[in-house]
N, C-alpha and C positions, 0 to 999 in steps of 0.2 A: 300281627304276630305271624311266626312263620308254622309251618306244621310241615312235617316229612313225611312222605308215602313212598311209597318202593313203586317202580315201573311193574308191569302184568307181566311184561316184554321181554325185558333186560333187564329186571331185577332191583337195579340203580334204585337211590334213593333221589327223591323230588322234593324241594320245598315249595310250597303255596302258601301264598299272601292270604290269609283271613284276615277281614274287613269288621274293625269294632262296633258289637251293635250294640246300643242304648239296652240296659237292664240293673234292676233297683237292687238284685240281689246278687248276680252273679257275673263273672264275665263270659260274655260269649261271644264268638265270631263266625261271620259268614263267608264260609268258602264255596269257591265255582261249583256245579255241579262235574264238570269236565276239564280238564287241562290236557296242556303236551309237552310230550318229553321232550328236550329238545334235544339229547343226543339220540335216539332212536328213532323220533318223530310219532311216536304212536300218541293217539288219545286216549286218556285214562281218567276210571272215573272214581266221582269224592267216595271212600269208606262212609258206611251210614253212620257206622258206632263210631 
């Protein structure tokens, strides 16, 4: 599933790939702790909430 985060940088929105993880109750996915922008090139990191 994809999730949108806005760049620190430039402002831009990012989509990142969370990765499905096994749970009896809910769904949840794990996303990178860091990623990069690719039109900026900065690294930016995952929102906790």
């Amino acid at each position: 599933m994809e999730f949108d985060f806005a760049c620190w940088r430039c402002g831009e929105g990012n989509a990142v790939w969370g990765e499905p993880v096994t749970s009896w109750w809910t769904q949840r996915y794990r996303l990178p702790d860091e990623w990069d922008r690719w039109r900026c090139g900065e690294i930016n990191a995952t929102p906790d909430d």
